[in-house]
C-alpha positions in Angstrom: 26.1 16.5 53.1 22.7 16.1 51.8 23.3 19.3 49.4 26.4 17.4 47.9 24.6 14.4 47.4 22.0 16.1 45.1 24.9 18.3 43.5 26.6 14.5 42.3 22.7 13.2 41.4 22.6 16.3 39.4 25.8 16.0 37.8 25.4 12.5 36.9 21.8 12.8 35.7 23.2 15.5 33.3 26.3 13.7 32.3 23.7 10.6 31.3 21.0 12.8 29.1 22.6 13.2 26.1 23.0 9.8 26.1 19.6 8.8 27.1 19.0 11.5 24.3 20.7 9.6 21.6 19.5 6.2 22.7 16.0 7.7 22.5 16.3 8.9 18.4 18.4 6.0 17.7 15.0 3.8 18.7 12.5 6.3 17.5 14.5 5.9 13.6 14.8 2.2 14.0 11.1 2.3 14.9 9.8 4.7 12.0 12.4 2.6 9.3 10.5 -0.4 10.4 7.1 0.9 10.1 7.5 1.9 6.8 7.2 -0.4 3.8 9.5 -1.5 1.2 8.5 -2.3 -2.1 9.8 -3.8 -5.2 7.1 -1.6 -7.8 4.9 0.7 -6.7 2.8 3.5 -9.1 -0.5 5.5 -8.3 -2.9 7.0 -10.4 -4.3 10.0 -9.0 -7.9 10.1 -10.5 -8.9 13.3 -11.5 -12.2 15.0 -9.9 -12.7 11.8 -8.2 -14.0 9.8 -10.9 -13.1 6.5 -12.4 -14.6 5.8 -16.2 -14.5 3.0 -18.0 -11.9 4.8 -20.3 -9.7 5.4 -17.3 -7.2 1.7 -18.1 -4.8 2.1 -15.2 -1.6 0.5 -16.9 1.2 -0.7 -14.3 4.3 -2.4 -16.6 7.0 -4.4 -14.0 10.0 -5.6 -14.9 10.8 -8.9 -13.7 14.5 -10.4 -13.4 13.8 -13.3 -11.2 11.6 -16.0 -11.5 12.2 -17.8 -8.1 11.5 -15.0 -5.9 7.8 -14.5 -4.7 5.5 -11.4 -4.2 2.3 -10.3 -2.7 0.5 -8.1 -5.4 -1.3 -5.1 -3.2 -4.0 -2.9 -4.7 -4.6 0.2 -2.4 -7.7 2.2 -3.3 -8.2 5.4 -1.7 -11.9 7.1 -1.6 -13.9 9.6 -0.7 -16.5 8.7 2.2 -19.3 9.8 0.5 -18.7 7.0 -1.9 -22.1 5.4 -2.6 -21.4 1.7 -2.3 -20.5 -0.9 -0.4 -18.0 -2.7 -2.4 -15.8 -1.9 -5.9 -15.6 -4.5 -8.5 -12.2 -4.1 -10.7 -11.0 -6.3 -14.0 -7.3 -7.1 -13.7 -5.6 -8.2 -16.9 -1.9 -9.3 -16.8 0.2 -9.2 -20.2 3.1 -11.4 -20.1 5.8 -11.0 -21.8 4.5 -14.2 -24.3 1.9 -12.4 -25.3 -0.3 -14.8 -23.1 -3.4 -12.6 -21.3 -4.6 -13.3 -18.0 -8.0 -11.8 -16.7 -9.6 -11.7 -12.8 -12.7 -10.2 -11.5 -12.3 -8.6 -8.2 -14.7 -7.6 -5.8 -13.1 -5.4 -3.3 -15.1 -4.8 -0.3 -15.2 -0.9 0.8 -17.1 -0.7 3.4 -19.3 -3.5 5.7 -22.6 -4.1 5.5 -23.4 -2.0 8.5 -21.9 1.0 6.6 -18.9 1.0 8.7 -15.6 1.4 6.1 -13.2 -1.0 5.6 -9.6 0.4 6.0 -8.0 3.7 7.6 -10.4 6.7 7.1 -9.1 10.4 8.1 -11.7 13.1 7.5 -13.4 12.7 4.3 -11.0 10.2 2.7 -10.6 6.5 3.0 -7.7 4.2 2.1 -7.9 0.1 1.7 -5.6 -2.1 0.8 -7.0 -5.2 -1.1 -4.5 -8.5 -2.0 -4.7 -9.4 -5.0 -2.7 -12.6 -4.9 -0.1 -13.7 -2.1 3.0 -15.3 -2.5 2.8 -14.7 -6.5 5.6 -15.8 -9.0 6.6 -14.8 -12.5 7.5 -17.7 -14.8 9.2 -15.6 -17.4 11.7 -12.8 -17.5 10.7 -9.1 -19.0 8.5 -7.0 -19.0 4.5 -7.8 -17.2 1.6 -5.5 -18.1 -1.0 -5.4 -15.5 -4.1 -3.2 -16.6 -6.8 -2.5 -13.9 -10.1 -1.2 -15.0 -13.4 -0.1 -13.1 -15.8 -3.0 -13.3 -19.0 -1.3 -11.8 -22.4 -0.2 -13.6 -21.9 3.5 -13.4 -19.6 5.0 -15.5 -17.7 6.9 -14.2 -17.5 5.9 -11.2 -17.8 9.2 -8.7 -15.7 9.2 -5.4 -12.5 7.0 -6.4 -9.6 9.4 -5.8 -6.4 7.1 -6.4 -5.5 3.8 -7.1 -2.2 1.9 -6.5 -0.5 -1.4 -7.5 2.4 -2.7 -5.3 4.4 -5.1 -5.5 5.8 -6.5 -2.1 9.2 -9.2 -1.7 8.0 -11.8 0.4 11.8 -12.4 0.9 11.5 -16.3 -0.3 11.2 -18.7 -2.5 9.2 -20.6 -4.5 
């Protein structure tokens, strides 16, 4: 009796994996999908031999169709870890489609002061993300022109590898 007992546990554990199976990748997908971002613009500039110049204007042109909806305007800088400083000072200048220019100084903080780096580091390579402004709207409709130059006193700059501008839907309002 015991024998037929583990004979019916057996069948029914095997009748029960595939579907343990398929509830198992259907949360693994629905996990991954929701770890991975969505983006209304996104463009990189892979830097060559690791060096931003002053020459090096990073131009990122949006086109904007909505002027209710709000985004968070990402810069992601990746690096080498040999970089030499603490921090990386960037101009931003946005272009509307007015002709009006906007300029902002950032200072975007690699690493701490105890040398530790800011970000996720893998090996010899570094990656922050830095906000540039949160919950930012477009008053007009067309084409915006952000250009994002190196701001520091070496030129060029040695151990920037890429540099990225996205664009994130908040999802509201303003």
């Amino acid at each position: 009796m015991k024998q037929n007992t583990s004979i019916h546990q057996h069948i029914n554990t095997s009748t029960r994996l595939p579907g343990v199976l398929i509830t198992c990748m259907l949360a693994i997908s629905l996990l991954l999908s929701a770890c991975s971002e969505d983006f209304f613009f996104e463009k990189s500039y892979d830097l060559p031999n690791a060096e931003w110049s002053y020459k090096d204007s990073l131009v990122f042109v949006v086109d904007i169709q909505d002027t209710l909806k709000t985004y968070n305007l990402l810069l992601d800088i990746e690096h080498s870890t040999d970089y030499a400083f603490q921090n990386n000072y960037v101009f931003v200048h946005t272009y509307l489609p007015n002709g009006e220019h906007l300029g902002k100084q950032l200072n975007i903080d690699l690493a701490q002061k105890s040398g530790k780096w800011n970000g996720k580091c893998s090996g010899d390579k570094c990656k922050l993300r830095a906000v540039i402004q949160q919950n930012a709207y477009f008053n007009e409709i067309g084409s915006h022109r952000f250009v994002i130059e190196q701001f520091m006193r070496m030129d060029p700059l040695p151990g920037i590898q890429k540099v990225s501008l996205r664009l994130q839907a908040t999802g509201e309002e303003r």
